[in-house]
The first five atom37 places (N, CA, C, CB, O) and aatype in JSON, in Angstrom:
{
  "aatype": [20, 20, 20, 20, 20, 20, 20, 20, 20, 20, 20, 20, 20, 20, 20, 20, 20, 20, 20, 20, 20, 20, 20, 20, 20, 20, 20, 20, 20, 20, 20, 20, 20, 20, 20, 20, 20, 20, 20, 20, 20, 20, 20, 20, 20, 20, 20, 20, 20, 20, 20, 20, 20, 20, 20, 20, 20, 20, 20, 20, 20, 20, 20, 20, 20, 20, 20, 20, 20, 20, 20, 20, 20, 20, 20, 20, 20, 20, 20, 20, 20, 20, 20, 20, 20, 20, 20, 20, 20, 20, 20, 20, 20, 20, 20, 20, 20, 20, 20, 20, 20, 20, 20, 20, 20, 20, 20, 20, 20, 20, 20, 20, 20, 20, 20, 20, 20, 20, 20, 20, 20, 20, 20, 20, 20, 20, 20, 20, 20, 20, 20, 20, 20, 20, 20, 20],
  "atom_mask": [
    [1, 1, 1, 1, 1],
    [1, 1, 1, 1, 1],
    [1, 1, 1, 1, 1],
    [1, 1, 1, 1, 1],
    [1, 1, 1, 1, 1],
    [1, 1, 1, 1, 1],
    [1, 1, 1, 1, 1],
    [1, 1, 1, 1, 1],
    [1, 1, 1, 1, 1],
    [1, 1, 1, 1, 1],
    [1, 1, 1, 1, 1],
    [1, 1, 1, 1, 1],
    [1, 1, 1, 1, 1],
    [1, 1, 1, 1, 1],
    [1, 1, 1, 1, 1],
    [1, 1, 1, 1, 1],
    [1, 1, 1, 1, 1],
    [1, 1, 1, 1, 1],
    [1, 1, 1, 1, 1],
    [1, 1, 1, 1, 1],
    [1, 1, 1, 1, 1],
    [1, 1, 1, 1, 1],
    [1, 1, 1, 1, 1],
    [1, 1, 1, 1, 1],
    [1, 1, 1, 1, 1],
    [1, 1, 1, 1, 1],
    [1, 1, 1, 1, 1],
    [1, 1, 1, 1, 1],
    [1, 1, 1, 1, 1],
    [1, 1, 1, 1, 1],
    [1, 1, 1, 1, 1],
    [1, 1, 1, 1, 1],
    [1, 1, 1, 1, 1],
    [1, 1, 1, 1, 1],
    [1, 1, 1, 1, 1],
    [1, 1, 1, 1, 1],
    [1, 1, 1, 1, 1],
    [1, 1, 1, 1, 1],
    [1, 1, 1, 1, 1],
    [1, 1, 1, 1, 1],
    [1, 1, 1, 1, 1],
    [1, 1, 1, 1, 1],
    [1, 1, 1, 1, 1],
    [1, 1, 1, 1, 1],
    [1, 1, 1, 1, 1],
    [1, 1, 1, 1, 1],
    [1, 1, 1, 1, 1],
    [1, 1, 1, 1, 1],
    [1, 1, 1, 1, 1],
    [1, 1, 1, 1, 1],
    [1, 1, 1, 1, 1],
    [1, 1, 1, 1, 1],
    [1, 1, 1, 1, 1],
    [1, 1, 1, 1, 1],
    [1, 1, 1, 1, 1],
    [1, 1, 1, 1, 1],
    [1, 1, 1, 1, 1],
    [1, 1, 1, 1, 1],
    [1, 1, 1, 1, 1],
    [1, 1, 1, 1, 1],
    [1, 1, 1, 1, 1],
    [1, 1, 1, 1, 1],
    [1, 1, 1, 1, 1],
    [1, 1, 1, 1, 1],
    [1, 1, 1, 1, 1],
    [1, 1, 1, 1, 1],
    [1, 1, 1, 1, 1],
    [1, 1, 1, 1, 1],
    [1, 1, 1, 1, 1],
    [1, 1, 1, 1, 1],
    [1, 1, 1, 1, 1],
    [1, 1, 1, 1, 1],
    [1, 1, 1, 1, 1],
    [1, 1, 1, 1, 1],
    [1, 1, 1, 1, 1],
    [1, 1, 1, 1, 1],
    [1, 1, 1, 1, 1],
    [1, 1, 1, 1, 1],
    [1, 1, 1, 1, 1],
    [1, 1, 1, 1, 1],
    [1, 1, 1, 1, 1],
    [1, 1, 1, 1, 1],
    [1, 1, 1, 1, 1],
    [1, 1, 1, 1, 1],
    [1, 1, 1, 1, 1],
    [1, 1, 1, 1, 1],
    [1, 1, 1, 1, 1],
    [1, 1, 1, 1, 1],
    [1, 1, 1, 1, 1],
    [1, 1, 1, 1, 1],
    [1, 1, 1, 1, 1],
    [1, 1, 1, 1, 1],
    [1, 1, 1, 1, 1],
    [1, 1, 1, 1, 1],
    [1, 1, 1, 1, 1],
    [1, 1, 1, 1, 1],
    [1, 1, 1, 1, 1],
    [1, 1, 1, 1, 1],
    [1, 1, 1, 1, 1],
    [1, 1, 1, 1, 1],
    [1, 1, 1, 1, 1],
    [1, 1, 1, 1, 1],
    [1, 1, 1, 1, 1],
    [1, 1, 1, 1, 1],
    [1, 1, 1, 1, 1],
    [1, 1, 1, 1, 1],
    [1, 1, 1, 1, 1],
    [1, 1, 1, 1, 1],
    [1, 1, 1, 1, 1],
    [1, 1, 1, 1, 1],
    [1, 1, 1, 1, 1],
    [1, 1, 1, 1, 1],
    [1, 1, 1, 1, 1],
    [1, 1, 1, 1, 1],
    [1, 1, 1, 1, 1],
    [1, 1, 1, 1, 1],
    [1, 1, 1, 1, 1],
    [1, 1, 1, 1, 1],
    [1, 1, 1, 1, 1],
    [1, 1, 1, 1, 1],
    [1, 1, 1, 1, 1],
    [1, 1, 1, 1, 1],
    [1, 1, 1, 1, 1],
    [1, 1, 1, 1, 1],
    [1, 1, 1, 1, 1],
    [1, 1, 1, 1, 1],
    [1, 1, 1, 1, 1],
    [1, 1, 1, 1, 1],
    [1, 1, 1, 1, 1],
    [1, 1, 1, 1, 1],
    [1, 1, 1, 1, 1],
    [1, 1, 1, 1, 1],
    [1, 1, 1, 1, 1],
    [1, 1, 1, 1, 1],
    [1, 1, 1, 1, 1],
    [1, 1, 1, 1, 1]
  ],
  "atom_positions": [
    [[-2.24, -1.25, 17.69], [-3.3, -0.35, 17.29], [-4.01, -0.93, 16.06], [-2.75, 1.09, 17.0], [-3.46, -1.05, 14.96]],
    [[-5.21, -1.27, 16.33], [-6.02, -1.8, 14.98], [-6.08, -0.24, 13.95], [-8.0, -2.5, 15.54], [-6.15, 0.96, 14.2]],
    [[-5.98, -1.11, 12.7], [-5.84, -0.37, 11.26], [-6.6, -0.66, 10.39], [-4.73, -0.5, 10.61], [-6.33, -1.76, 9.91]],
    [[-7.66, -0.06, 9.83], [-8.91, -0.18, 8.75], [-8.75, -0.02, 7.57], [-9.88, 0.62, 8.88], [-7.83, 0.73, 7.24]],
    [[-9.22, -0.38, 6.97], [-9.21, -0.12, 5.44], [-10.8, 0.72, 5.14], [-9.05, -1.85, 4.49], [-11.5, -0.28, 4.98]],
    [[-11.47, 1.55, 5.02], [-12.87, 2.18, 4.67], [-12.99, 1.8, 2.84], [-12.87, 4.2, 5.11], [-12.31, 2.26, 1.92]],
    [[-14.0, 0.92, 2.81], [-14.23, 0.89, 1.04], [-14.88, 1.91, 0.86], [-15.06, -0.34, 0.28], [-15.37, 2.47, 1.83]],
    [[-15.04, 2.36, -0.31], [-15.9, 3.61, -1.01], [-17.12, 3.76, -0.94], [-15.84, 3.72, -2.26], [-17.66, 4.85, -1.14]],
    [[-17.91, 2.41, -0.58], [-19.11, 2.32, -0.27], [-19.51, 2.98, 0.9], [-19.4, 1.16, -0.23], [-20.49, 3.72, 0.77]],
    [[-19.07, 2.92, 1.85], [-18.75, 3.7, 3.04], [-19.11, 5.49, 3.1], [-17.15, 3.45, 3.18], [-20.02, 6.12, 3.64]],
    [[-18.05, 5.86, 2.35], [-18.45, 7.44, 2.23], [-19.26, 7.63, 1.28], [-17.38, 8.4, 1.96], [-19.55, 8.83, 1.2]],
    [[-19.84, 6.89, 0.41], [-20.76, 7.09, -0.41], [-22.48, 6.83, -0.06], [-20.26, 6.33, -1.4], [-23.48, 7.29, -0.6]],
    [[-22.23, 5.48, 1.56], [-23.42, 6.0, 1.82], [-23.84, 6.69, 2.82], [-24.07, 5.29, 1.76], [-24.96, 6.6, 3.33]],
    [[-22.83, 7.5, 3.18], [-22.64, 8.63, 4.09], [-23.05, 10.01, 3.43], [-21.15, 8.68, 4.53], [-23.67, 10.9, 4.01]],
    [[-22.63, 10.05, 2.15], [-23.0, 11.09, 1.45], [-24.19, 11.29, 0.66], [-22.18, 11.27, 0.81], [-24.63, 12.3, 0.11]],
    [[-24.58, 10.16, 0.73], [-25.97, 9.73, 0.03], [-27.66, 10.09, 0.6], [-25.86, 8.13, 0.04], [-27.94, 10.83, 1.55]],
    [[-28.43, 9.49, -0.09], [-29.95, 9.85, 0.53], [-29.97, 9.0, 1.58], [-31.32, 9.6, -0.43], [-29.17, 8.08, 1.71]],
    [[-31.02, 9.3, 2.48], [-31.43, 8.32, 3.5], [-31.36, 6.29, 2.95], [-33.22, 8.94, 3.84], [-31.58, 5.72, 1.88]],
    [[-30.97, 5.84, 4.24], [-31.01, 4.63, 3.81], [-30.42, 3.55, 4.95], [-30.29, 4.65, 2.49], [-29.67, 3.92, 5.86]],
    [[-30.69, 2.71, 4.83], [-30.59, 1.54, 6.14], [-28.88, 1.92, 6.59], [-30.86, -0.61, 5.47], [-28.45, 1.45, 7.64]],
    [[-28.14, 2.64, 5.86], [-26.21, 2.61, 5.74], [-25.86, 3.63, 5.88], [-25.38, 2.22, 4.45], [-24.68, 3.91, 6.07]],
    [[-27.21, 4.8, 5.8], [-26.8, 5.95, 5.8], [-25.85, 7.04, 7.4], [-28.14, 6.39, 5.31], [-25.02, 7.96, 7.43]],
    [[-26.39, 6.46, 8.15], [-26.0, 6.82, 9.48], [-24.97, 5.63, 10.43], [-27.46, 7.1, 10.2], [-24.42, 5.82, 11.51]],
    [[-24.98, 4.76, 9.84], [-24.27, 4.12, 10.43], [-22.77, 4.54, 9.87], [-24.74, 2.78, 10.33], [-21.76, 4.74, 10.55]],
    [[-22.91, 4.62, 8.59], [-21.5, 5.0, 7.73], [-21.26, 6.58, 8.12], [-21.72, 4.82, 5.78], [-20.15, 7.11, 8.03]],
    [[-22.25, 7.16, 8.51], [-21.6, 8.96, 8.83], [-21.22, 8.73, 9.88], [-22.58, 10.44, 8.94], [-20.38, 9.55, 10.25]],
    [[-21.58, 7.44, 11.06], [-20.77, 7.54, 12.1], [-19.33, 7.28, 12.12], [-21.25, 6.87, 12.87], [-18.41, 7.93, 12.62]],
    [[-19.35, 5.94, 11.31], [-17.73, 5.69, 11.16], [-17.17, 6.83, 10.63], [-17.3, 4.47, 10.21], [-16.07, 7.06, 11.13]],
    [[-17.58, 7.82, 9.61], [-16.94, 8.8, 9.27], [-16.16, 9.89, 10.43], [-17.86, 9.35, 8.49], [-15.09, 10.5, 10.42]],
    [[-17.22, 9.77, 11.33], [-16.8, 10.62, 12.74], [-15.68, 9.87, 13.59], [-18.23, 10.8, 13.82], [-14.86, 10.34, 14.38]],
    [[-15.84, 8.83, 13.29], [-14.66, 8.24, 14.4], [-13.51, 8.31, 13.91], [-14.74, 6.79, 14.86], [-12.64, 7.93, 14.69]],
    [[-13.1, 8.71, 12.75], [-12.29, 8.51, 12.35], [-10.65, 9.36, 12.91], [-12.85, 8.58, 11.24], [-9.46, 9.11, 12.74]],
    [[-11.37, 10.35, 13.57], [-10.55, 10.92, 14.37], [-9.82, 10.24, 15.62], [-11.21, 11.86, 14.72], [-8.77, 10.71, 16.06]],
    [[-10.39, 9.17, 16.13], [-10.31, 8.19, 16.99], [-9.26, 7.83, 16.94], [-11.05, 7.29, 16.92], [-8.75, 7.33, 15.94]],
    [[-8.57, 8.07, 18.27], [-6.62, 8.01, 18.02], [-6.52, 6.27, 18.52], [-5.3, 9.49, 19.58], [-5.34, 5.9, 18.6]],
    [[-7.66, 5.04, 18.89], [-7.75, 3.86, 18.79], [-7.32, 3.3, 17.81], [-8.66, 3.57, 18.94], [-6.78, 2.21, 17.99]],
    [[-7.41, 3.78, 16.57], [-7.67, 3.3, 15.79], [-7.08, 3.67, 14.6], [-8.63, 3.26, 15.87], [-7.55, 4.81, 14.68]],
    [[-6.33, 3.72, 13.35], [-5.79, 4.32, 12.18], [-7.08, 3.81, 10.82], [-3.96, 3.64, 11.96], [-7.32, 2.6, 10.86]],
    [[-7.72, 4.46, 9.91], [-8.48, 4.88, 8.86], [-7.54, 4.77, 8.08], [-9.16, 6.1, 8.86], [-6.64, 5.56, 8.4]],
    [[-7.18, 3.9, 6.78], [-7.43, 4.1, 5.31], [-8.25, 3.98, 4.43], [-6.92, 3.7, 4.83], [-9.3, 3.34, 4.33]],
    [[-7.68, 4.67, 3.77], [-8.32, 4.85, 2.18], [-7.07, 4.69, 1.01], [-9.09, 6.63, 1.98], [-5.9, 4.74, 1.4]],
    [[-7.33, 4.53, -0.24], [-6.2, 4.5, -1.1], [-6.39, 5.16, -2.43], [-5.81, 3.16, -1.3], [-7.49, 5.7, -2.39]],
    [[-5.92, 5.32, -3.37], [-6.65, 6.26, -4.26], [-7.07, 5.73, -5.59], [-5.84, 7.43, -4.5], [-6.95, 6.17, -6.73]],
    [[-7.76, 4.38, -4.94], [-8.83, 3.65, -5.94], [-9.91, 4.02, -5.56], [-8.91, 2.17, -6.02], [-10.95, 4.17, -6.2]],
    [[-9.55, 4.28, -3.91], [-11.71, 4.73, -3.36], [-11.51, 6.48, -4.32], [-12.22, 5.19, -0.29], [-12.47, 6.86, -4.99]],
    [[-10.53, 7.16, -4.27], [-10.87, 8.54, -5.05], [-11.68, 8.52, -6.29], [-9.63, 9.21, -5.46], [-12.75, 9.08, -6.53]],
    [[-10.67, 7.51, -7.29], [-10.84, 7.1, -8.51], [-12.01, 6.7, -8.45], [-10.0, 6.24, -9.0], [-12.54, 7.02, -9.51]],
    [[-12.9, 6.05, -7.63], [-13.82, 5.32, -7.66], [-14.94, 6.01, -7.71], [-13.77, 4.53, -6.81], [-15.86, 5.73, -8.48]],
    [[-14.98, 7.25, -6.65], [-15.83, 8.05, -6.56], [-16.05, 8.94, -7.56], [-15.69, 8.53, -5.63], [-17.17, 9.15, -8.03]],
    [[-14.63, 9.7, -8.05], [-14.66, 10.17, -9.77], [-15.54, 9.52, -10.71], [-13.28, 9.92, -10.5], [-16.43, 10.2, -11.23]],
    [[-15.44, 8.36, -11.0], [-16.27, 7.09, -12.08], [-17.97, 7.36, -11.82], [-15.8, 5.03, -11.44], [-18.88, 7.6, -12.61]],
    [[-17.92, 7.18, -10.2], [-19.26, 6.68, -9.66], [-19.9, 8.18, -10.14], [-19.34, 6.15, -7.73], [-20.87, 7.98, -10.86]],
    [[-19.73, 9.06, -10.02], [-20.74, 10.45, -9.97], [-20.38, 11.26, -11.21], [-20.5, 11.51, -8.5], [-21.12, 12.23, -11.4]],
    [[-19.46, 11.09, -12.03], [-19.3, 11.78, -12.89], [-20.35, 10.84, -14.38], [-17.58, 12.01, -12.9], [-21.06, 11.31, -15.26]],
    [[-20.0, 9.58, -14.08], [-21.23, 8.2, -15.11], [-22.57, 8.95, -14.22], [-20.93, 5.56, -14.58], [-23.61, 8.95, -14.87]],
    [[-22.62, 9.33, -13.35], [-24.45, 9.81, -13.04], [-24.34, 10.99, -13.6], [-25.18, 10.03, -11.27], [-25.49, 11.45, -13.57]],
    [[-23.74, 11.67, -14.04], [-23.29, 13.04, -14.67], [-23.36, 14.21, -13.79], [-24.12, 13.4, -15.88], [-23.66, 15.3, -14.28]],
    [[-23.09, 14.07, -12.28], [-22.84, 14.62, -11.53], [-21.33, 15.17, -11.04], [-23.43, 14.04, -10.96], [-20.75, 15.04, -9.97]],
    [[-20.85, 16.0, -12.58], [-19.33, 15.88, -12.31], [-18.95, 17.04, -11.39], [-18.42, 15.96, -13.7], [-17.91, 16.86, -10.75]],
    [[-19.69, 18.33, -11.16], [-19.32, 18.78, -9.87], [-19.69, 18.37, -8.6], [-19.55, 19.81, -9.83], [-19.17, 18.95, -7.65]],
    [[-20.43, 17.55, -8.42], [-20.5, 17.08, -6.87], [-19.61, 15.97, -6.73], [-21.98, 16.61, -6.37], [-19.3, 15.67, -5.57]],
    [[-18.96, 15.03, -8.04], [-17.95, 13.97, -7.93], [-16.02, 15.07, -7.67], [-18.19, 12.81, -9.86], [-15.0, 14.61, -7.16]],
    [[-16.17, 16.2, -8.13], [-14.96, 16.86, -7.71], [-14.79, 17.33, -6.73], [-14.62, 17.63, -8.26], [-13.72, 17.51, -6.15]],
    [[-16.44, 17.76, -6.2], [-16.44, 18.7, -4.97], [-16.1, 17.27, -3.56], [-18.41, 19.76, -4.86], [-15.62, 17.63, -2.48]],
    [[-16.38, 16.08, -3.76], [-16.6, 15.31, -3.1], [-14.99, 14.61, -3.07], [-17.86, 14.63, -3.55], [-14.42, 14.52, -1.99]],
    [[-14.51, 14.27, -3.97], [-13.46, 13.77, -4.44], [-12.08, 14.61, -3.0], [-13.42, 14.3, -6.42], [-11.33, 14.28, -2.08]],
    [[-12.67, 16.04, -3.9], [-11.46, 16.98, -2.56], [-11.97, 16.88, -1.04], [-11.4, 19.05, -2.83], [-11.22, 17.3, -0.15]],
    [[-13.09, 16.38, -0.75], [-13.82, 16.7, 0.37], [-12.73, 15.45, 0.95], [-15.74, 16.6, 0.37], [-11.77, 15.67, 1.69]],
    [[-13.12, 14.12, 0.41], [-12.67, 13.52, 1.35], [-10.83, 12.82, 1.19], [-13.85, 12.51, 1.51], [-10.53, 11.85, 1.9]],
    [[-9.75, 13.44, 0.23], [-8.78, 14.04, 0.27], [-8.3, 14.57, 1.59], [-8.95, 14.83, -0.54], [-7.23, 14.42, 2.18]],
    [[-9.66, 15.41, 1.94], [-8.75, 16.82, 2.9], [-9.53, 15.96, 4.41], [-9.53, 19.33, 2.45], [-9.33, 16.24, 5.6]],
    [[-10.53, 14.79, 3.79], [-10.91, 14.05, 5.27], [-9.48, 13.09, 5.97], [-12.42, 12.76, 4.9], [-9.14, 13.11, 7.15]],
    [[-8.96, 12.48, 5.1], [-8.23, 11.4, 5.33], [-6.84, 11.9, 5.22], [-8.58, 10.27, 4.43], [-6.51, 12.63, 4.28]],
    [[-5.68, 11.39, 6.55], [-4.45, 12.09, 5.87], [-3.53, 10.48, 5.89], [-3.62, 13.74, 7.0], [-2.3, 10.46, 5.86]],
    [[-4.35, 9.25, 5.94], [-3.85, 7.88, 5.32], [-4.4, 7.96, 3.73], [-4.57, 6.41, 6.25], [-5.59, 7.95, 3.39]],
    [[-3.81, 7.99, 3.28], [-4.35, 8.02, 1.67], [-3.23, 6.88, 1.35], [-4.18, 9.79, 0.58], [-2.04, 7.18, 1.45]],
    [[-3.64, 5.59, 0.98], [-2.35, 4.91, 0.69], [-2.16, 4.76, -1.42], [-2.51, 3.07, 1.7], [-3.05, 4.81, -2.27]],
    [[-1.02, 4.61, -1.54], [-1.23, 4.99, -3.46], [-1.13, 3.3, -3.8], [0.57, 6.28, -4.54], [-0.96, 2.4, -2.97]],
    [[-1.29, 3.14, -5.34], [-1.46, 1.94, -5.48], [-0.08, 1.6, -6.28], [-2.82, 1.63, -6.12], [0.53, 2.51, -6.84]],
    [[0.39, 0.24, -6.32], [1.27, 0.05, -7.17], [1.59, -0.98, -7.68], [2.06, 0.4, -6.89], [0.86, -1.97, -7.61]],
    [[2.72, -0.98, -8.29], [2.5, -2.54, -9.17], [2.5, -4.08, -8.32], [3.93, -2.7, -10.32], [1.97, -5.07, -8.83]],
    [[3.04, -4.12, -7.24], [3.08, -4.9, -6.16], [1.66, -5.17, -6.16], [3.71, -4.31, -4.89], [1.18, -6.28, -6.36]],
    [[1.03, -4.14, -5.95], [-0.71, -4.12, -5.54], [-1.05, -4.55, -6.9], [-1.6, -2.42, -5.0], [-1.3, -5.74, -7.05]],
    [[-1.1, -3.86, -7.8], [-1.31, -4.91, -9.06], [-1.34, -5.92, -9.17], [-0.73, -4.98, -9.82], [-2.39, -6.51, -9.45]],
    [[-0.29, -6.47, -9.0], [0.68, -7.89, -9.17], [-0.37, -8.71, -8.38], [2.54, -7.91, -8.36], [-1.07, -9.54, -8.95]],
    [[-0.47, -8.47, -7.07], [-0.77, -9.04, -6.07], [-2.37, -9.68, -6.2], [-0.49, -8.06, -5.02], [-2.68, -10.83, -5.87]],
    [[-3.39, -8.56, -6.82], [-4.6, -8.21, -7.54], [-4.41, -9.46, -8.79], [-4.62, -6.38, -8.12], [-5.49, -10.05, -8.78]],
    [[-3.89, -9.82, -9.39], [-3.68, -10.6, -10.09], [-4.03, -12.34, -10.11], [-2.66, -10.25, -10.11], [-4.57, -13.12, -10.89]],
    [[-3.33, -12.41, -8.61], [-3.29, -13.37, -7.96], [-4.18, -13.82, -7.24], [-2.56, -13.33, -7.48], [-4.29, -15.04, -7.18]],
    [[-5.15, -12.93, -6.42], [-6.29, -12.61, -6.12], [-7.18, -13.14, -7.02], [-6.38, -11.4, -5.98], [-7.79, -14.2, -6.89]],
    [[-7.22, -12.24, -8.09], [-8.46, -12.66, -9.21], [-8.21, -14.52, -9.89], [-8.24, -11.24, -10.88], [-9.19, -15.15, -10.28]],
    [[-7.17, -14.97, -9.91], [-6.92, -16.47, -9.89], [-7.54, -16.87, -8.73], [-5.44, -16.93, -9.9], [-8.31, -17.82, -8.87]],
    [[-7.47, -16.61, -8.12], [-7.63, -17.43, -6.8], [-8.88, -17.46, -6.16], [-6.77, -16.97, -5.82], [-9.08, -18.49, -5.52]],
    [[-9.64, -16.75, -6.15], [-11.12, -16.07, -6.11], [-11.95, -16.15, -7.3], [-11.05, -14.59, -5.83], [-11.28, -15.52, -8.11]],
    [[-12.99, -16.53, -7.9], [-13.62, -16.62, -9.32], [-14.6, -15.32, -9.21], [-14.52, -18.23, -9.66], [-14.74, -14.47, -10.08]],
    [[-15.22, -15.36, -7.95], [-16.19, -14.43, -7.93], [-15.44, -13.35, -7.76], [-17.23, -14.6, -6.99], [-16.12, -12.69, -6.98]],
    [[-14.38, -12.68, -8.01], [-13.5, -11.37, -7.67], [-13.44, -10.6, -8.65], [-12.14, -11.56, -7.3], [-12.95, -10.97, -9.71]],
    [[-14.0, -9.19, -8.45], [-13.54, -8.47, -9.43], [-12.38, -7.56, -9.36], [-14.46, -7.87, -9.79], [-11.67, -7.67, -8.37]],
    [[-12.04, -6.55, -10.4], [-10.91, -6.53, -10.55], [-10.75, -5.33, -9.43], [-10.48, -6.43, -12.02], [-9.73, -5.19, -8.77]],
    [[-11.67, -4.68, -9.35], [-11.49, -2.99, -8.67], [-11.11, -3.88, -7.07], [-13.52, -1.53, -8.68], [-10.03, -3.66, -6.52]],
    [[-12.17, -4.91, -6.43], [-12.33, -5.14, -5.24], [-11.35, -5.96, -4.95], [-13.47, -5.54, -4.93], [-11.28, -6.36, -3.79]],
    [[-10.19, -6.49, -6.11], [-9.28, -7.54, -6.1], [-8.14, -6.54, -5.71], [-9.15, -8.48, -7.54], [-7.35, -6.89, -4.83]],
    [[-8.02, -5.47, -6.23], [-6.96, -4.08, -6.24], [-7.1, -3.66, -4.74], [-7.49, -2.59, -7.42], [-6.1, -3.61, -4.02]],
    [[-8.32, -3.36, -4.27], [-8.4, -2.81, -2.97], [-8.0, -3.96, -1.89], [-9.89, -2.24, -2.73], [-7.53, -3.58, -0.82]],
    [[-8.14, -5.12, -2.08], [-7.19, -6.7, -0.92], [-6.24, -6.38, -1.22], [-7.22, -8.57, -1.14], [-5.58, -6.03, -0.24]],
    [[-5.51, -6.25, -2.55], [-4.11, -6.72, -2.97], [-3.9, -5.18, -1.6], [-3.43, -6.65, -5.26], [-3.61, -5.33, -0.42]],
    [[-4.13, -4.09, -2.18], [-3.33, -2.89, -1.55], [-3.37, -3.1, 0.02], [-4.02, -1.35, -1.97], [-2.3, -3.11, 0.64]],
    [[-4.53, -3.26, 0.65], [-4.46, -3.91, 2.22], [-3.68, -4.72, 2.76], [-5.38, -4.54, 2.56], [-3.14, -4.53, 3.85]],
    [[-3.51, -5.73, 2.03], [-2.63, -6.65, 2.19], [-1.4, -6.52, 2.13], [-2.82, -7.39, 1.59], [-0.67, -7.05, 2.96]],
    [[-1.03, -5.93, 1.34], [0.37, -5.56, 1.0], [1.09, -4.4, 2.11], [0.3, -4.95, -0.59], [2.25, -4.47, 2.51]],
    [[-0.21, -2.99, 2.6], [0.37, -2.68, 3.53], [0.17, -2.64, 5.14], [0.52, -1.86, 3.14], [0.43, -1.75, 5.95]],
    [[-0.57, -4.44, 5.38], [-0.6, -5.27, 6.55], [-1.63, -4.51, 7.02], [0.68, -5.46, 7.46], [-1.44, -3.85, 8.04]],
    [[-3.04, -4.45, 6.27], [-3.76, -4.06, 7.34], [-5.12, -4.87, 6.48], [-3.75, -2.18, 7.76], [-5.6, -4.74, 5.35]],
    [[-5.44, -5.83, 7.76], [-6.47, -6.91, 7.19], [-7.68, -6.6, 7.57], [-6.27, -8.32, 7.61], [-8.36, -7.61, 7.41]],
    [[-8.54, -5.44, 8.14], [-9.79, -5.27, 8.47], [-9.98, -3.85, 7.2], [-10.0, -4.97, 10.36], [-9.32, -2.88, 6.86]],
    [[-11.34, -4.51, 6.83], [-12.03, -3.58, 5.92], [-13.31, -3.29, 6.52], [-12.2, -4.14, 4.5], [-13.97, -4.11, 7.16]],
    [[-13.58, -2.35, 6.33], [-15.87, -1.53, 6.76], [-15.94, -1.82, 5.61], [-16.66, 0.63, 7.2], [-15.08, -1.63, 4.75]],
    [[-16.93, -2.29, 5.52], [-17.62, -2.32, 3.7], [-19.3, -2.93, 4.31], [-16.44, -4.02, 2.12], [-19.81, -3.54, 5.25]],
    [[-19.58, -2.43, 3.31], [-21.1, -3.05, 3.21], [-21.33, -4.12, 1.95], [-22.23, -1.71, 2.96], [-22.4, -4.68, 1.7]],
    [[-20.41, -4.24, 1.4], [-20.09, -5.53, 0.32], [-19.61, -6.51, 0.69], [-19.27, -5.38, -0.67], [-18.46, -6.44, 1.12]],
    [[-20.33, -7.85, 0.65], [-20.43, -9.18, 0.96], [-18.93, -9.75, 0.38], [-21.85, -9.86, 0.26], [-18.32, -10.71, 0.84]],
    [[-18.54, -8.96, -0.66], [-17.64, -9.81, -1.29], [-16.27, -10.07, -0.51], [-17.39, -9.24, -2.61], [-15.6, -11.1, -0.68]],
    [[-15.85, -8.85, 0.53], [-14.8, -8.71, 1.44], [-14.87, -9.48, 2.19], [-14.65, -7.72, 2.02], [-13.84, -9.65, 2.85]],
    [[-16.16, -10.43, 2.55], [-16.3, -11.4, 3.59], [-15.92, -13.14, 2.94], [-18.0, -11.19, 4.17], [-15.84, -14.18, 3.6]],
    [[-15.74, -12.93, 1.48], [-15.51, -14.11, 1.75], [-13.75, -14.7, 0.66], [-17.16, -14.89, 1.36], [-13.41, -15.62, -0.08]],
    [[-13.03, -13.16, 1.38], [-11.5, -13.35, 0.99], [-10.93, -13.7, 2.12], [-10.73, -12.14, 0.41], [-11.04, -12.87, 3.03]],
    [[-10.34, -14.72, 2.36], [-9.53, -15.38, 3.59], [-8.59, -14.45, 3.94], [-8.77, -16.76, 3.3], [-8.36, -14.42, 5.15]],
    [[-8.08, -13.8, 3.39], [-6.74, -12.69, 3.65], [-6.98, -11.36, 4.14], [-5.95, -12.36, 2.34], [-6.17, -10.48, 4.46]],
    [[-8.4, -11.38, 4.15], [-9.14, -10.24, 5.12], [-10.03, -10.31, 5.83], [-9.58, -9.36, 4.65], [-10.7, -11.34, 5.84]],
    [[-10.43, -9.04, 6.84], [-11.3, -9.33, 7.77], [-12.27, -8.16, 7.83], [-10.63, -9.63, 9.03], [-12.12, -7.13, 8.49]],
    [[-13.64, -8.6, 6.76], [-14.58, -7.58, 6.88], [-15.36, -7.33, 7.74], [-15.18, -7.55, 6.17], [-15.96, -8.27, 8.27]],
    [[-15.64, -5.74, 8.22], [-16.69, -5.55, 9.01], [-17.9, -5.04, 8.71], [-16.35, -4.96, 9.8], [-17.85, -3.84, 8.42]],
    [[-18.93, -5.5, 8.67], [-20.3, -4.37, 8.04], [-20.69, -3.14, 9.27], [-22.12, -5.53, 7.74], [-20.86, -3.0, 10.48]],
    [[-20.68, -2.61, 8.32], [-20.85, -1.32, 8.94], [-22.07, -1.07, 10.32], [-21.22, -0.42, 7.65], [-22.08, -0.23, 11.22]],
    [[-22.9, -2.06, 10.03], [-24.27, -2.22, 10.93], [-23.96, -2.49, 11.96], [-25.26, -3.15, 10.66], [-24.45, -1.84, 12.89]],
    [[-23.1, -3.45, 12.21], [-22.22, -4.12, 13.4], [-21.79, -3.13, 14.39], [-20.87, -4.83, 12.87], [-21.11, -3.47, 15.35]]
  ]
}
């Protein structure tokens, strides 16, 4: 059974204004029910979304959103020092890597699931994963 990883970009431009990502990403949101297939998330995309809308100073639509997609996903994987560790090694090894997108490989990796949705280029060019754009 193929196993996904969804980056934050994903439900964010699902939740967002119109836009070339906007409907393609509310679809993947729908499939997610799709017994083909297993959906994660981990709770850096939570964290992430907290950061992202509460810095626009949108801190009730970053809580209201935060629980929304909590109660969407029941793969929520947690992060840990392994994933840390691992993130570490990553960011050596990669120059162009940052640290958030180095955390989200390490955690995939670690719990064997190498396909990510993202609409960020940067997932495409880590050998240890296998990005999909969402357009596709």
């Amino acid at each position: 059974m193929e196993r996904y990883f969804l980056d934050t970009n994903i439900l964010m431009y699902a939740a967002g204004k119109d836009s070339l990502y906007k409907v393609p990403c509310s679809e993947i949101l729908r499939k997610t029910d799709d017994l083909s297939s297993i959906y994660f998330i981990n709770t850096e995309t939570i964290q992430e979304i907290l950061y992202r809308y509460t810095f626009l100073n949108l801190r009730d639509f970053a809580c209201t959103f935060a629980l929304d997609v909590i109660n969407l996903f029941e793969n929520i994987l947690l992060i840990d020092v392994e994933d840390v560790s691992l993130s570490v090694s990553l960011l050596k090894k990669y120059n162009f890597l940052m640290s958030r997108d180095a955390l989200i490989a390490a955690n995939m990796i670690n719990n064997n699931i190498r396909n990510i949705i993202s609409a960020d280029k940067v997932f495409g060019m880590i050998e240890e994963v296998r990005k999909i754009d969402p357009l596709e």
